[in-house]
N, C-alpha and C positions, 0 to 999 in steps of 0.2 A: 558824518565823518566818512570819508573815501576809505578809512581803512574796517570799518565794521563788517564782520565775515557772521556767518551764520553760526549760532550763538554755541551748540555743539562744539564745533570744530574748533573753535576761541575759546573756551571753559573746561577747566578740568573736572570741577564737581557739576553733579548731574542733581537738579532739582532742587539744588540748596545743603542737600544729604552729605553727607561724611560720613567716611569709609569706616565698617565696623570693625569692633576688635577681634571678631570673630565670622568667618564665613562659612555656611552651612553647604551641603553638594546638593543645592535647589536653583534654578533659573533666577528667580525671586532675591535670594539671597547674594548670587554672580554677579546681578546689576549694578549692586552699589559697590563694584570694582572703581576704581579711577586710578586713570592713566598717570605712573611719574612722570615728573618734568623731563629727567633726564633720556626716557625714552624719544620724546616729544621733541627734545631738542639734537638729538643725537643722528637724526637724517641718513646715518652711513653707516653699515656696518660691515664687516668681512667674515665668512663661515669657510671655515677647513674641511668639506666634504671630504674625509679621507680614510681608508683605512686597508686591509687586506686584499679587498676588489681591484685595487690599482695596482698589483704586482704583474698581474698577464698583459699590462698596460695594454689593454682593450676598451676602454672606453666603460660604460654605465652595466648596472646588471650583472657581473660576472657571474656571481654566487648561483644566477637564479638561470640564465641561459646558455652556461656552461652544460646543464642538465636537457636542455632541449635539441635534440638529435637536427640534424641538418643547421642549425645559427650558425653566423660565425665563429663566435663564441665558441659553441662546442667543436667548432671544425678547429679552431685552432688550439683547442684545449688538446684535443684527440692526438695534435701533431706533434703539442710541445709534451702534452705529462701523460698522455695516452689515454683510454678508456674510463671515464669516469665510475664506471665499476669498480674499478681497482684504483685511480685516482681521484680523488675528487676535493670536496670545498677545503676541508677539515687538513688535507696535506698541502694546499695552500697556505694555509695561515702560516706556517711555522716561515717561509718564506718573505715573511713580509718582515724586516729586519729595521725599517726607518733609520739606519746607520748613518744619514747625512739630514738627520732632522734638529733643528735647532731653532726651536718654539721660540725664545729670549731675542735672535737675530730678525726675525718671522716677523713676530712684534713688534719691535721699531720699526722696519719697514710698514707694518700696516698704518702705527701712529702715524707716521710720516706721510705716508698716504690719505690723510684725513678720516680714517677710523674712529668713529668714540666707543665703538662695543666690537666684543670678540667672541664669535661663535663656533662650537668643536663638535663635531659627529660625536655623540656618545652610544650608540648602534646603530649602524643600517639595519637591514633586513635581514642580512646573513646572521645576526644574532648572535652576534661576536662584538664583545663590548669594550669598550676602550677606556675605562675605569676601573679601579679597584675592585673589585666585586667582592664579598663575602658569600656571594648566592647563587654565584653563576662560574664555572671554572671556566668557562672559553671566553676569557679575557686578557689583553692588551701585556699585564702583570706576570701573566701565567703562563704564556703563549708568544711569540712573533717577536714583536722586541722587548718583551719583557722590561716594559713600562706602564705607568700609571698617566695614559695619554691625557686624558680630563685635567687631571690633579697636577700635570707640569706646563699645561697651555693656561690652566687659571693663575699658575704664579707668575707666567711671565705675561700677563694678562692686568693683573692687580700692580707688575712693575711696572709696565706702562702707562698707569692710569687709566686702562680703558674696564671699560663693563662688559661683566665675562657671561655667556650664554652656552646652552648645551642643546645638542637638538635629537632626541628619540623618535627612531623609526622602527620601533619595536611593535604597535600594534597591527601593523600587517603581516610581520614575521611569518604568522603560525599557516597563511594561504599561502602566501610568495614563494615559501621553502618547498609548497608540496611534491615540486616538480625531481627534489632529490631521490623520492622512493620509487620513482620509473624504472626505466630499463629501454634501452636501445630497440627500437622496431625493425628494425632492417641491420644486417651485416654481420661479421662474425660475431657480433657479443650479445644477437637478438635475447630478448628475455631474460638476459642476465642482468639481477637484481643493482643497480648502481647505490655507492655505499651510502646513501642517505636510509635505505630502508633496512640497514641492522639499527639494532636494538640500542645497541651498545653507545650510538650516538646521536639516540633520541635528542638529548639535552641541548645539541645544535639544531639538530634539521629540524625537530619538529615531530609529533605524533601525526600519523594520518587523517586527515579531514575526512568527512563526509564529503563525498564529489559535490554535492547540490552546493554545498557551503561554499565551496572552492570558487564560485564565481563572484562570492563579495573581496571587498577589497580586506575587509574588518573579518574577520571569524565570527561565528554566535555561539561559538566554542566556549563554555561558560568558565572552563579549568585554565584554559588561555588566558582568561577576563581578567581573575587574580593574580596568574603567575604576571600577568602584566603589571600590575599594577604594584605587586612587590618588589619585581625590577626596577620601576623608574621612580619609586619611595626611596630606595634607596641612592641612587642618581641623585635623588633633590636631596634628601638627609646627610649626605654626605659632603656633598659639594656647594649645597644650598645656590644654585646662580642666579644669577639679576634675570636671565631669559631661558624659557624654558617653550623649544618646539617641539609639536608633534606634526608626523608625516601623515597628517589625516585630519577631519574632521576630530571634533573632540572623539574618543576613544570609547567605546562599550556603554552607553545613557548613563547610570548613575554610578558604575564604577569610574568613568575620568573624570566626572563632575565630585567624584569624590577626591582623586588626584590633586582637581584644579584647586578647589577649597583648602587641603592640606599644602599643594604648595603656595599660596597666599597666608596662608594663616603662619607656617614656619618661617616666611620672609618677614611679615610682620613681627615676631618675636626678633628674627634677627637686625631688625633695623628698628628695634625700641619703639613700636608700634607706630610706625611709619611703612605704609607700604610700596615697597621698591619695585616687586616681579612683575613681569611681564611673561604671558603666556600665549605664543602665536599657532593655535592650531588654523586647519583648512575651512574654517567656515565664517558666516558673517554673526559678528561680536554680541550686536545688540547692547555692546557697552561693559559685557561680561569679561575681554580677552582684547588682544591684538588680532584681526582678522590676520589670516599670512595667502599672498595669492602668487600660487606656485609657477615660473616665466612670464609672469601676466602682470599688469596694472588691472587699476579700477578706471572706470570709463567717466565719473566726476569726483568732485567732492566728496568724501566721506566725511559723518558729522563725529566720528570716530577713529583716532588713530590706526595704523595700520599697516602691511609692512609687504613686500615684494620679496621673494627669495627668486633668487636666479641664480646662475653660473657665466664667467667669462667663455668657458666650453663646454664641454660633457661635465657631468658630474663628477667623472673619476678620469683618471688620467688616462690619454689614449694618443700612443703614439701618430704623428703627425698632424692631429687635429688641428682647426682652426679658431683663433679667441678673438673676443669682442675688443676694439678698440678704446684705449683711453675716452675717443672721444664720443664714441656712441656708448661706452658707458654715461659721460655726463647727459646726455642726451636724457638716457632710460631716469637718471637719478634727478632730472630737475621737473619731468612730466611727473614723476611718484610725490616730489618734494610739493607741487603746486598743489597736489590733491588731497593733502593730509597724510603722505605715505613717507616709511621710510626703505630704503633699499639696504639689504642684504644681500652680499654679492661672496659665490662661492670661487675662489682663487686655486688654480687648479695646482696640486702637489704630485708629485713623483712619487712612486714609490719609496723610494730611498727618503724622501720626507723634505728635499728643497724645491727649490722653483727653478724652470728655463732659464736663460737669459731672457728672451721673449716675455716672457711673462713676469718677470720683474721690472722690464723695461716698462711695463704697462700700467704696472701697480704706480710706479714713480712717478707716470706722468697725471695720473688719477691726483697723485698731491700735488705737480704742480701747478693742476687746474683748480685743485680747490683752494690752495695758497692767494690766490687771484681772483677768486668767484667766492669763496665761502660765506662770506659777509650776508652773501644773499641767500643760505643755504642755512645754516646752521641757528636752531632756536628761531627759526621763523614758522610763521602760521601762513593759510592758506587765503586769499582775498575774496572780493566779492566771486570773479571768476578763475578759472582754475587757468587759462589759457584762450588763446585765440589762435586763427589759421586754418589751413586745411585739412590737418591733422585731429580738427574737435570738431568736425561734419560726419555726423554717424555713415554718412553712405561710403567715406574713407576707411572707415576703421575694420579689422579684420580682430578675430575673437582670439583669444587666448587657447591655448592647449588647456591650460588647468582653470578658466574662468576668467570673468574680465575681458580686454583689451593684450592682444600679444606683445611681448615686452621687448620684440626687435619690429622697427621699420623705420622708412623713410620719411626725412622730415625736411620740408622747405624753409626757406629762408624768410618768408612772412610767417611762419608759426612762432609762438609768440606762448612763453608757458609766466604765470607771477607768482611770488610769496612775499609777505612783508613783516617788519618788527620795527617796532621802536619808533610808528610816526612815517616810516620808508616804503616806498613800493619798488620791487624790483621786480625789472622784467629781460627773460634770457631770449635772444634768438636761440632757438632752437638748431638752424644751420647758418653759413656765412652769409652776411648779406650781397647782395647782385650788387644793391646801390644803396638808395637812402633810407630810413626804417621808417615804415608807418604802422604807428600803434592805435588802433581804431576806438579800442577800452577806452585811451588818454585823450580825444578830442572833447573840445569844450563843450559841446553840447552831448556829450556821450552820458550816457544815464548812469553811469558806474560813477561819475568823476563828480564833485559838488565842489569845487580847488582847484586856483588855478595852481599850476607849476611853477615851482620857484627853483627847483634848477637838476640840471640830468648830466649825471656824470657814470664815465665807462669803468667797471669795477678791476682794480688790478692798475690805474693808470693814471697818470697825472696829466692826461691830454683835456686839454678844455672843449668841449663839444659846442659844436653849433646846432641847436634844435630849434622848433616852433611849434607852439601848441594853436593850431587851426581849426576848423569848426569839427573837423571828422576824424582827425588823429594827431599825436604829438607824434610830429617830421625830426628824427634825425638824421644830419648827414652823415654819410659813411663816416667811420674814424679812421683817420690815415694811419693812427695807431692800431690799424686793426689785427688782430692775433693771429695765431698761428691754429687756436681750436675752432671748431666749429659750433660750440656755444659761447654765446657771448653774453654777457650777463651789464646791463644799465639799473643804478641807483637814481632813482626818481625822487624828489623832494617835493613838498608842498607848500605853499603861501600857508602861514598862519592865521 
C-alpha cells in the first residue's frame, strides 16, 4: 500500500498493551501512556501567553530583566516607575487590569481560525498565578484584575468546543527570580537592596539560592521541589485540563514523574477511565508524554506524537514588534503536520487583554487558509516520507534555539511537505510555484509509490487539473486557479 507509514507513528497502542487504570511515577510505568485521538487529530492549537509582564509593553522577561542594571528593560523601568528598589515586580501587578479582555469573543475568533484546543499561561516565572489559588495569594483572583483567568478561558473554551490546556512555568521560578534580591552597581542607588530581597515578599520573589545552584535552569532546591509540586496539583485538581505544559524538561526526577502520574491517573477518573490528557513537557517522550520543542520543529518523522510551541512575535506584547504572517504560519504548521507534530501557536494580547487590528487580521486569515487546506490537515497521519525539496537536505537546515530545526525560514517552490487519511495523499507546496509542479515521491518508478494515480485535484477548488504521472515525478500544470497563499495544498488519489 503507498499509504503504510511506520508502524509507530500510524498506531495509538504500543506493543498490543492498554493503558492502565493506574500509573505509577516510574519510566516503566509512563510508557504504556497512549496518545488520545483527539490530540492526534487536532494539528492546531492557540496559547494566550499573557499575563502581568505585558503591562511595560516590553516585550518577553519583564519580571526577570527589569532587575538587571543597564537592560532595557531596567532602563526603561527606571524612566517610567523609577528604581526598582522602591519600585518593583510586585507594584506591577496591581497595574495589569485586563479591562478589554473578552476570552468568549477571543474564542470564536480562534474556532474560526481553525483551533481544536486552547491553551492559557497558568504561571510564568514571575510566580504570579492566574487561577484561583487557595495556596498562593499572588494570584489573578487576588490581585490585577481580580479574576479567575484559568477558570473563564476554560468556560469560553468548553463553549466553543475546543480542548482546554494550561501551561506551568513554575519550575524555573525559584532561579529566574534570583535576580530580584540584587541591588544596583553603579549610580545613586548603588547597593540599595531592590525589593525582591525583603522578607516580607518572599512568597513572590523567592528565597535566595545558593549562587552555584543559580546556573541551572531547574533549582536542586529540595523545599522548591514540593512547593512545586503543590502548586500545580492544585492547577490539575482544580481545573483538571485535557493539556497540561511545562516550561522545562519534566520537573525535579521523581517528584514530576510523580505530578505526571497523578495527572493521568485524575484524567482517567475524569473521563470514566478513558484516558484523555496530554502532557507536553521539554524533552523526548519515549512514548511516556507529548515531546513540546520550543521555536523549533523535529528534523523527521517522530514514531511519536508531538507538538511545537512558538509565538506569531515575542512572547508578551511589545510595542511595535513584528508578527509572523498568516502564510508563513501555514508554512511552519504543514512541515510539523508532515512529521507527526502539532503546532501551538502563541497569539500575542495587549495588556488590556484584546488583539491589534494586525493581529487579528492574521488570526482570520490562518482560517481562511485552513477553510481551503484543512482536509489535508486535520486527523491526518504522516506518510512514508515527511517531505521533499531543499528544505529536507541536512546541509540546508539551520538548528533551532531550543532543539530541532528552527521554526522560521525560507522555503522554495519545489519543497514539497505530505500527510494522508482515508486512502489520500496530500501534498502542499510549501511556496508559490515558478511553473509546473514536479513531485519526485509520485513518479512511477519512484520506490514510495506501488499505484498508479487516479486523479489530482487542487484543495479549496473546483478547477480541473491537468497532470501526468512520468517515470520521475507526477507533472502538474500550474493552476490558473492559483491562490493568493503561498502554500498550496493538492489531493492525490489512487487506482484501486
Amino acid at each position: 500500500m503507498a499509504f503504510s507509514v511506520i508502524a509507530n507513528a500510524q498506531t495509538q497502542k504500543k506493543d498490543g498493551k492498554s493503558s492502565p487504570k493506574t500509573f505509577v511515577p516510574t519510566d516503566e510505568s509512563l510508557r504504556n501512556y497512549q496518545y488520545p485521538d483527539w490530540f492526534r487529530d487536532a494539528k492546531f492549537g492557540i496559547w494566550s501567553h499573557w499575563g502581568p509582564q505585558a503591562v511595560p509593553r516590553q516585550g518577553d522577561w519583564y519580571a526577570k530583566n527589569m532587575y538587571i542594571q543597564g537592560s532595557n528593560q531596567n532602563k526603561y523601568h527606571v524612566a517610567t516607575y523609577g528604581t526598582p528598589s522602591k519600585f518593583g515586580y510586585k507594584d506591577i501587578i496591581p497595574l495589569w487590569k485586563a479591562e478589554k479582555w473578552n476570552p468568549e469573543e477571543l474564542m470564536a475568533l480562534y474556532r474560526k481560525a481553525g483551533a481544536k484546543y486552547f491553551v492559557t499561561m497558568g504561571s510564568h516565572h514571575d510566580n504570579f498565578f492566574l487561577w484561583n489559588s487557595k495556596v498562593h495569594k499572588w494570584n489573578s483572583v487576588n490581585m490585577g484584575p481580580k479574576k479567575d483567568v484559568v477558570g473563564l478561558w476554560q468556560k469560553a473554551a468548553k463553549k466553543e468546543g475546543l480542548r482546554f490546556g494550561v501551561s506551568e512555568h513554575l519550575a524555573a521560578s525559584f532561579n529566574w527570580f534570583q535576580v530580584s534580591h540584587g541591588a544596583d552597581k553603579t549610580g545613586r542607588f548603588t547597593g540599595v537592596a531592590y525589593d525582591g530581597r525583603n522578607q516580607k515578599y518572599a512568597d513572590l520573589y523567592q528565597l535566595p539560592a545558593d549562587s552555584a545552584d543559580m546556573k541551572e535552569w531547574l533549582t536542586n532546591n529540595p523545599a522548591w521541589h514540593k512547593q512545586w509540586l503543590k502548586y500545580v496539583s492544585e492547577l490539575i485538581d482544580n481545573y483538571h485540563p485535557d493539556l497540561l505544559y511545562s516550561d522545562s524538561k519534566v520537573p525535579f526526577g521523581d517528584i514530576g514523574k510523580t505530578m505526571v502520574a497523578h495527572y493521568y491517573n485524575q484524567d482517567i477518573i475524569k473521563n470514566k477511565g478513558k484516558l484523555q490528557a496530554v502532557y507536553t513537557p521539554k524533552e523526548p517522550s519515549e512514548g511516556k508524554w507529548a515531546q513540546d520543542v520550543e521555536r523549533g520543529v523535529l528534523d523527521s518523522i517522530s514514531p511519536f506524537p508531538w507538538q511545537t510551541d512558538t509565538s506569531i512575535g515575542d512572547w508578551y506584547y511589545r510595542t511595535g514588534q513584528q508578527y509572523k504572517s498568516a502564510n508563513e504560519i501555514a508554512q511552519l504548521l504543514v512541515d510539523i503536520v508532515s512529521k507527526n507534530g502539532n503546532l501551538l501557536i502563541n497569539v500575542v494580547q495587549t495588556p488590556e487583554g484584546d488583539l491589534e487590528p494586525d493581529v487579528v487580521k492574521i488570526v482570520t486569515e490562518i482560517g481562511d487558509w485552513m477553510k481551503l487546506n484543512g482536509e489535508g490537515i486535520y486527523a491526518t497521519r504522516p506518510w512514508k516520507i515527511y517531505g521533499e525539496g531543499p528544505s529536507t537536505i541536512k546541509s540546508n537546515q539551520k538548528k533551532g534555539t531550543f532543539g530541532g530545526l528552527t521554526d522560521t525560514r525560507d522555503y522554495q517552490s519545489n519543497d514539497i511537505r505530505y500527510t494522508t487519511k482515508d486512502g489520500q495523499l496530500f501534498a502542499f507546496c510549501l511556496n508559490v510555484p515558478e511553473g509546473n509542479i514536479r513531485i519526485n515521491a509520485l513518479g512511477r518508478n519512484s520506490k514510495y509509490t506501488d499505484q498508479a494515480i487516479a486523479a489530482v485535484s487542487l484543495l479549496g477548488s473546483k478547477e480541473k487539473l491537468q497532470w501526468t504521472q512520468e517515470d520521475d515525478a507526477l507533472v502538474i500544470t500550474k493552476p490558473a486557479d492559483d491562490p493568493r497563499w503561498m502554500v498550496t495544498g493538492f489531493r492525490i488519489e489512487f487506482k484501486k
